[in-house]
C-alpha positions, -999 to 999 in steps of 0.1 A, spaced: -219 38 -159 -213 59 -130 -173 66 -119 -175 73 -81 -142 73 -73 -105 76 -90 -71 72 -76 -46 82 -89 -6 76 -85 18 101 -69 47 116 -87 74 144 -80 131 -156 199 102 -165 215 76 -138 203 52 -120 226 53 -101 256 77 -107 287 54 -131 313 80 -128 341 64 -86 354 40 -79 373 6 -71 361 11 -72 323 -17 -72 305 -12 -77 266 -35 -97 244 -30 -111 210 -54 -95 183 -71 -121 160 -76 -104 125 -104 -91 117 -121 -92 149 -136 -64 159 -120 -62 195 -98 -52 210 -79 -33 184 -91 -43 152 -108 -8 143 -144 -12 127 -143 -1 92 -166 22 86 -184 44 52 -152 61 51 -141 58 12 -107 24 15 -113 29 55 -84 14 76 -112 -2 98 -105 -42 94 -128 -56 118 -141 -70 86 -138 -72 50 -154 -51 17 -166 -75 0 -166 -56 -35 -131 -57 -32 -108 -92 -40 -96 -106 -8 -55 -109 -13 -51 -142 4 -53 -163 -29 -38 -158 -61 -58 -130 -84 -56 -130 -120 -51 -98 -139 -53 -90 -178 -36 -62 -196 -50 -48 -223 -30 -30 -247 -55 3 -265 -38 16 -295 -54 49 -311 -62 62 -349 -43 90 -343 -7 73 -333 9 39 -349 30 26 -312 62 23 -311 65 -3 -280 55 -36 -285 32 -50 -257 53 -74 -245 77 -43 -237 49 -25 -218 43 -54 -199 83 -61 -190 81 -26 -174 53 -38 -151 60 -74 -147 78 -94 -131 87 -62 -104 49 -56 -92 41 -97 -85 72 -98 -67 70 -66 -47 32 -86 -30 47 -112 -30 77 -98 -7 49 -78 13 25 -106 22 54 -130 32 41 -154 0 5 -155 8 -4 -137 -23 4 -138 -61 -10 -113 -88 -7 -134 -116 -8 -111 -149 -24 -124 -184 -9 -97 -210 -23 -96 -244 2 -96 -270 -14 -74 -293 -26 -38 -300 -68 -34 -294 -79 -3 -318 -99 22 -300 -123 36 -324 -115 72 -316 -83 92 -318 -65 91 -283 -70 130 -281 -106 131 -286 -110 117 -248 -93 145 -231 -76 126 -206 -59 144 -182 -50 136 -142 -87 148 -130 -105 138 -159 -142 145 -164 -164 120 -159 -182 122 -193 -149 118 -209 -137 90 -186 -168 74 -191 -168 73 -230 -131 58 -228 -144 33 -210 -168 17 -227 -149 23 -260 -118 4 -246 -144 -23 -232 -162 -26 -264 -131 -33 -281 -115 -54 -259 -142 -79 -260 -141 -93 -286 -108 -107 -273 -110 -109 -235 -129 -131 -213 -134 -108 -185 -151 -136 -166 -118 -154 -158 -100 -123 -140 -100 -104 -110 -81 -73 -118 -86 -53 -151 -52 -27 -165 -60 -5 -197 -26 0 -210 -29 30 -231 3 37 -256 26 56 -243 31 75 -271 -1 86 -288 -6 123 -283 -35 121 -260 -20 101 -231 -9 124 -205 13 103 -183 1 117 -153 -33 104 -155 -33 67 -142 -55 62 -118 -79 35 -103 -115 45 -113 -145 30 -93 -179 26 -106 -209 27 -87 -228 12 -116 -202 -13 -127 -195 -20 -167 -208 -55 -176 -192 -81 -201 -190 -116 -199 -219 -119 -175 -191 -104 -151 -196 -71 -134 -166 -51 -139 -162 -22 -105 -131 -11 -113 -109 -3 -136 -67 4 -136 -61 24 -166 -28 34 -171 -11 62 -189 26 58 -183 59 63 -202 79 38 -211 95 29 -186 74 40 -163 72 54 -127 83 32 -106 60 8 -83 34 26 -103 13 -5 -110 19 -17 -72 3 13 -56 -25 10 -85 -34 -24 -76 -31 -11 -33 -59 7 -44 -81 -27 -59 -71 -43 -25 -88 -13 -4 -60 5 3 -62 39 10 -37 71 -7 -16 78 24 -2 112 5 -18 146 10 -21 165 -22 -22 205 -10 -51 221 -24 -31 245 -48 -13 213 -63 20 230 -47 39 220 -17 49 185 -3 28 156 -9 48 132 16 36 154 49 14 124 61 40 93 60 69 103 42 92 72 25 73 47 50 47 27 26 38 25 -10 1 44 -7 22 78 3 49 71 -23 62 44 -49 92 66 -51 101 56 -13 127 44 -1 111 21 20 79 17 1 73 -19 19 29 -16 31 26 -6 69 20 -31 90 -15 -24 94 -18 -26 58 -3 -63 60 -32 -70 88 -60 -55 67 -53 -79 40 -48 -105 58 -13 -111 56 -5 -113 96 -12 -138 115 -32 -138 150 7 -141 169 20 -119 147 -3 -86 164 -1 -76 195 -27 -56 209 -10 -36 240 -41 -27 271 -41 -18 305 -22 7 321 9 -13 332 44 -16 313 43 -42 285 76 -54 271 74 -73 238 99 -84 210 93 -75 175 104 -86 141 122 -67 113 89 -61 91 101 -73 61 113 -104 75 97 -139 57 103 -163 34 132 -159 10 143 -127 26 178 -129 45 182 -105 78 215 -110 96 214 -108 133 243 -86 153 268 -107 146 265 -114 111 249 -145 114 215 -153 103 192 -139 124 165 -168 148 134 -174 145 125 -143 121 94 -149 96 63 -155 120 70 -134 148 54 -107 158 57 -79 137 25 -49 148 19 -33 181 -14 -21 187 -26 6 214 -61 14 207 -64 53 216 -101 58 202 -133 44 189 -115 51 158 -83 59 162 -52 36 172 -10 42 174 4 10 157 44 0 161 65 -17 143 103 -27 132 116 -11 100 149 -11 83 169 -22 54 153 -56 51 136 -67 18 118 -39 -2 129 -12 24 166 -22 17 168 18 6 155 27 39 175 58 58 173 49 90 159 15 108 147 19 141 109 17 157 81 33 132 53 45 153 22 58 134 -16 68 140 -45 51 126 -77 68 123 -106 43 100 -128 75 100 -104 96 74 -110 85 38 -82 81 13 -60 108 7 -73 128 41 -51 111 63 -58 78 73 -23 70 89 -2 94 103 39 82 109 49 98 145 81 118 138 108 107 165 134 134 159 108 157 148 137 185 151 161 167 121 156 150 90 177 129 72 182 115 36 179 151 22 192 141 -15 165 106 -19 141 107 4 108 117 -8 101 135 25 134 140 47 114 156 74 104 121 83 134 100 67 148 96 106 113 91 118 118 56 133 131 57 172 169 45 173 187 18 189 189 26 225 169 58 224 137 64 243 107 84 230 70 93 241 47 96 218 31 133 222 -3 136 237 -1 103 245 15 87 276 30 57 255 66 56 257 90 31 235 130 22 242 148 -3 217 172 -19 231 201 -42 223 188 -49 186 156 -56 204 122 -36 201 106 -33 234 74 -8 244 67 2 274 29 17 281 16 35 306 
């Protein structure tokens, strides 16, 4: 068994362009295509490419089943029950996907309702945040071993080793994802990867969410300083759950929703040529179940399939993607709603800075006592302000509760 990888979670109206100008050239991007602004995914470790799928990851657009296995130690008698440890996860992480993909996917958890012994004492594995791989390893196949003998592991797609909270060992900053490039066998099922969690109870929160991000292929969007000092939240700030679950608008970029297959082919616009383009897009977190009031009060038209990403591909691998954010659904806590404009580059591996949020007011920031990252709290361009991206000729001017872009 082989770990190759481990993730772990932070702490601290009609749709579409405007057919009456001249010589505007937008296209709709079909997901997963390779052109025009799909970027190709490439060796990158969770690249943002999604011109296609990695296939040794499970595809979100079904329902995936999950089991929770609860390790108890020699060295500690638990004082949660499981069913507590599974309240502080569940129902909150199902409905936060459920939210994100606008319904298209459930994570359907299987707890176990009782203790599995690990054979040795919770301290003798060392765990610890950047745990060494023998160590990791042998906690592994322990848990494995003794979970087998109640666990079909053929009958799930996700795996969580739920370590107790309180046994001495468990150092609460340690869950992480951990990937295997041989993978851990049982059931005549290959197991790839693993969650195993280490959390208080109650937990951090979103912890499990942005665990599970990483089973989908999604990438950490934080930048952890070399030193272990210093802001994390440099990259994207409050803006999606791989910088932060302690955002305030922790709702998955837009891209994100793409990648998984969440958006449909109207709902991305990919923005060419060298003309204007105006288009009209939707609040992000607009879909089923989730109420957004237009100026007046009323409920807003139309909003659920819209079109919610703009696309301008910049590079072979790189792209600026735009979208509407504001208190709408999991981003009710967001600071300030506006246009979010961000770079995409499906060259950077996780945690080296796949996605990139513009900063609009780069000279303010907002939010200073709950955002994560103030600096980039008032990111988003404001109703009736206009702002050019820099470097870039792309400008962007919302107007009138609308979000239109104009390119050049």
């Amino acid at each position: 068994m082989a770990p190759a990888a481990q993730h772990g979670g932070r702490r601290h109206h009609p749709v579409g362009p405007r057919r009456d100008l001249p010589d505007v050239r937008p296209s709709v991007a079909e997901p997963f295509s390779p052109e025009p602004c799909a970027l190709k995914r490439t060796e990158a470790h969770h690249s943002e490419g999604l011109d296609t799928w990695n296939a040794a990851y499970p595809r979100p657009t079904r329902a995936l089943d999950a089991v929770m296995v609860f390790l108890s130690f020699p060295d500690s008698q638990p004082l949660t029950a499981p069913a507590e440890l599974a309240a502080d996860h569940f129902p909150v992480t199902t409905r936060f996907f459920q939210r994100a993909s606008y319904g298209k996917f459930t994570l359907r958890p299987h707890p176990l309702r009782h203790w599995v012994r690990m054979p040795r004492p919770s301290t003798a594995y060392a765990i610890q945040r950047d745990w060494e791989a023998p160590n990791r390893a042998a906690y592994l196949r322990d848990a494995l071993a003794a979970a087998d003998r109640h666990v079909d592991f053929s009958r799930y797609d996700i795996v969580y080793f739920v370590a107790d909270p309180d046994a001495p060992g468990v150092d609460s900053d340690a869950t992480k994802v951990v990937n295997l490039d041989t993978p851990l066998r049982a059931d005549d099922t290959d197991i790839r990867r693993v969650v195993t969690v280490f959390e208080n109870h109650p937990p951090d929160r979103l912890v499990l969410a942005h665990e599970t991000g990483h089973v989908l292929d999604l990438p950490d969007l934080y930048h952890r300083p070399v030193d272990g000092k210093g802001d994390w939240d440099t990259h994207v700030g409050d803006w999606d759950l791989m910088g932060s679950q302690f955002g305030l608008a922790p709702d998955l970029f837009g891209w994100h929703k793409w990648k998984l297959g969440w958006l449909g082919p109207r709902q991305v616009v990919c923005v060419r040529g060298t003309e204007p383009t105006r288009l009209t897009l939707e609040p992000l977190g607009a879909g089923p179940g989730v109420p957004v009031t237009g100026a007046a009060g009323a409920p807003a038209f139309g909003l659920g399939r819209g079109a919610k990403l703009a696309v301008v591909r910049t590079g072979a691998d790189s792209a600026l993607a735009f979208e509407a954010r504001g208190p709408v659904g999991s981003d009710a806590g967001a600071c300030r709603s506006g246009v979010l404009v961000y770079r995409v580059r499906s060259g950077a591996a996780s945690g080296g800075g796949p996605i990139e949020v513009v900063d609009a007011h780069p000279r303010t920031a907002a939010c200073w006592e709950d955002s994560v990252y103030p600096p980039l709290a008032d990111a988003p361009v404001g109703l009736g302000e206009s702002f050019t991206v820099p470097g870039r000729a792309y400008g962007w001017r919302w107007r009138g509760g609308r979000r239109r872009g104009r390119g050049r």
